[in-house]
C-alpha positions in Angstrom: 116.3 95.5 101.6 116.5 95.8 97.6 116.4 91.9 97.4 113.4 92.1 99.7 111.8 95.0 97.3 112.5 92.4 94.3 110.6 89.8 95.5 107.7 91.7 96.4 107.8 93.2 92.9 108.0 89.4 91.2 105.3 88.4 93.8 102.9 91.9 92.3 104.1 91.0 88.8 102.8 87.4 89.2 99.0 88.6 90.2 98.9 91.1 87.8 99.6 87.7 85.3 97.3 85.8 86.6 94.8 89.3 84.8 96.5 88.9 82.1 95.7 85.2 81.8 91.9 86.0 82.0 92.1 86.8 77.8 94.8 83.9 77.1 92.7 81.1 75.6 95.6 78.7 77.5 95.5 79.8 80.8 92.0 81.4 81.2 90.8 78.6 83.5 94.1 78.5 85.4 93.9 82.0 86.0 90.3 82.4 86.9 90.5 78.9 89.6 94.1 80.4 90.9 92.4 83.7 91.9 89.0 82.3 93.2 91.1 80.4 95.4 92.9 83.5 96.9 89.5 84.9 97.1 88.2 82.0 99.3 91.2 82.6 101.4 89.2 85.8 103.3 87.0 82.9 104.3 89.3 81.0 107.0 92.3 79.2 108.1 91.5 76.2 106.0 90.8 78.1 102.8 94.2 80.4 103.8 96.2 77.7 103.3 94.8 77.2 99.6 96.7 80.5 98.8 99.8 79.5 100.3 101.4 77.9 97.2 100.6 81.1 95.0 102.4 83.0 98.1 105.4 81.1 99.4 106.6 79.8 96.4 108.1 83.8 96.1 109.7 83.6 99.8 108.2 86.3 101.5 109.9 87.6 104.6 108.7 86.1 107.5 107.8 89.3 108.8 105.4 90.3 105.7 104.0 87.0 105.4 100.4 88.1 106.6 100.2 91.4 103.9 101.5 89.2 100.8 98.5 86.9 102.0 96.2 89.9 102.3 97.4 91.5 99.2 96.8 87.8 97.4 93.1 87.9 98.2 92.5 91.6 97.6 93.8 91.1 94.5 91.4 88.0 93.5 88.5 90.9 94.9 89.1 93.1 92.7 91.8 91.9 89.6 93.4 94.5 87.1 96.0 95.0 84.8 99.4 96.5 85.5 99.0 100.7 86.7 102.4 102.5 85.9 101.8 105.0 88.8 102.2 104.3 92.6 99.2 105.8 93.6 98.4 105.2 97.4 94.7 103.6 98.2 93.6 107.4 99.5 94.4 108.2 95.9 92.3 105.2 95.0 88.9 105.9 97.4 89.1 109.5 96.1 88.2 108.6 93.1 84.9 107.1 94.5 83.9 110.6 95.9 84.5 113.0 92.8 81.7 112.5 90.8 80.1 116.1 91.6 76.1 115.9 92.8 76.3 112.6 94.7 76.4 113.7 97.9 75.1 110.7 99.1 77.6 108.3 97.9 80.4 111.0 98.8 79.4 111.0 102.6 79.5 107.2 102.7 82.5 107.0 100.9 83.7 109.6 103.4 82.4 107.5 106.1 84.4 104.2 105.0 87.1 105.8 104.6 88.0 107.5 108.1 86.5 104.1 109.6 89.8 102.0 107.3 92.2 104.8 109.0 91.0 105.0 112.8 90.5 100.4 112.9 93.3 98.6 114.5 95.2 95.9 112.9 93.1 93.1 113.8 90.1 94.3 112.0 91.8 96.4 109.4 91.9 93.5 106.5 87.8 93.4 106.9 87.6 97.2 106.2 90.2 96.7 102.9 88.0 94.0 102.1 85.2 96.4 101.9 87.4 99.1 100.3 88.5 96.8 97.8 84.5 96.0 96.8 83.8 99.5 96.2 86.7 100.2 94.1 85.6 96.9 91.8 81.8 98.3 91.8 82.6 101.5 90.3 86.2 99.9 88.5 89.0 102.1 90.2 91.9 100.6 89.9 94.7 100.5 92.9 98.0 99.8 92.9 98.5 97.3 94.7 102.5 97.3 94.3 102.4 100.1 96.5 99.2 99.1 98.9 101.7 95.9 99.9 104.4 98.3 100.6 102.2 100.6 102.3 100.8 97.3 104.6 104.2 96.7 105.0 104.7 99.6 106.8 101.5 99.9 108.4 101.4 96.0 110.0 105.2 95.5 110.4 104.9 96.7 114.1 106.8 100.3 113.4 104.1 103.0 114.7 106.3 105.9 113.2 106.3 103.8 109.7 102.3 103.3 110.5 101.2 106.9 111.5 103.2 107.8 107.8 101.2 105.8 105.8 97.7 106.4 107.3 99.2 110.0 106.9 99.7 109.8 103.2 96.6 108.0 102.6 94.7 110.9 104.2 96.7 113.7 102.9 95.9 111.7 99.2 92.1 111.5 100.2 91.5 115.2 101.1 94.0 117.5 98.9 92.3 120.2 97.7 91.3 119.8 93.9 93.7 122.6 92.7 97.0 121.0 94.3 95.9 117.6 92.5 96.1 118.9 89.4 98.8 120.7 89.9 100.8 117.8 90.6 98.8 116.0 87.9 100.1 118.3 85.2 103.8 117.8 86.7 103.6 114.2 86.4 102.4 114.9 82.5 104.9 116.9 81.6 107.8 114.3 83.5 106.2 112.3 81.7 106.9 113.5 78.3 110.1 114.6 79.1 111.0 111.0 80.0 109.7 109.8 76.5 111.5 112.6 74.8 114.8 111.4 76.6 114.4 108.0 75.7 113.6 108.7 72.2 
């Protein structure tokens, strides 16, 4: 399972490249026609198979195939630099509702949100699609090392391994304002503890 883990981390570490390569004079172009063609791969089998390269070439499992190929093309969506948490994508669509006295957007975000938990797994890659966009419009980053472990879990087939991550997403979604900065503050001071260590 570790050697598994590794090469989904190589296979995140090469996306989040192909960002960086958007402000390298050398491999700006490269970068930008590598992820408009995992963009164009939402649009059918034929366009798909343009992404393969970019995919196979880090030897998915057979059995993740289909979420490194939807992780790929979310990606291209919605491109970033490298986040040093492992925030889940409830985390992510929270972020969308805070701003206070925008009720409107919050009940649509709302809306979008229990709609991505309740689909099936057939039409769940169209509602991360449209997950993805929102987080681009209003720049929210994701992490999407931990969104392919999470599809991992939530396509693989195991409905215990499922029900947990639609849990988590949820319980990151909804927790009460207080108990997220509570665990906030934690993480801070970890944090600083961690650089204190190492210095």
């Amino acid at each position: 399972m570790s050697r598994t883990k590794d090469k989904r981390t190589a296979f995140v570490t090469t996306l989040y490249e192909l960002y960086q390569g958007l402000d390298h004079p050398r491999r700006a172009a490269e970068s930008r026609r590598v992820l408009a063609r995992l963009r164009r791969s939402f649009a059918g089998a034929r366009q798909e198979a343009e992404a393969y390269d970019v995919v196979f070439r880090h030897d998915p499992p057979e059995r993740e195939q289909e979420m490194w190929l939807l992780v790929a093309g979310l990606f291209a969506l919605h491109p970033q630099p490298s986040g040093n948490g492992r925030d889940t994508l409830g985390k992510a669509m929270r972020h969308l509702a805070l701003p206070p006295g925008e009720r409107t957007r919050k009940a649509s975000v709302n809306r979008r949100f229990t709609q991505l938990l309740a689909v099936d797994r057939d039409a769940l890659p169209h509602y991360l699609r449209q997950a993805v966009q929102l987080l681009r419009a209003e720049n929210v980053p994701l992490d999407y090392a931990r969104l392919l472990d999470d599809l991992v879990d939530l396509l693989a087939g195991d409905e215990d391994a499922a029900h947990r991550v639609r849990l988590a997403w949820a319980r990151d979604y909804h927790r009460p304002e207080q108990a997220r900065q509570a665990d906030d503050t934690a993480e801070e001071t970890t944090d600083h503890a961690t650089t204190g260590a190492v210095l």
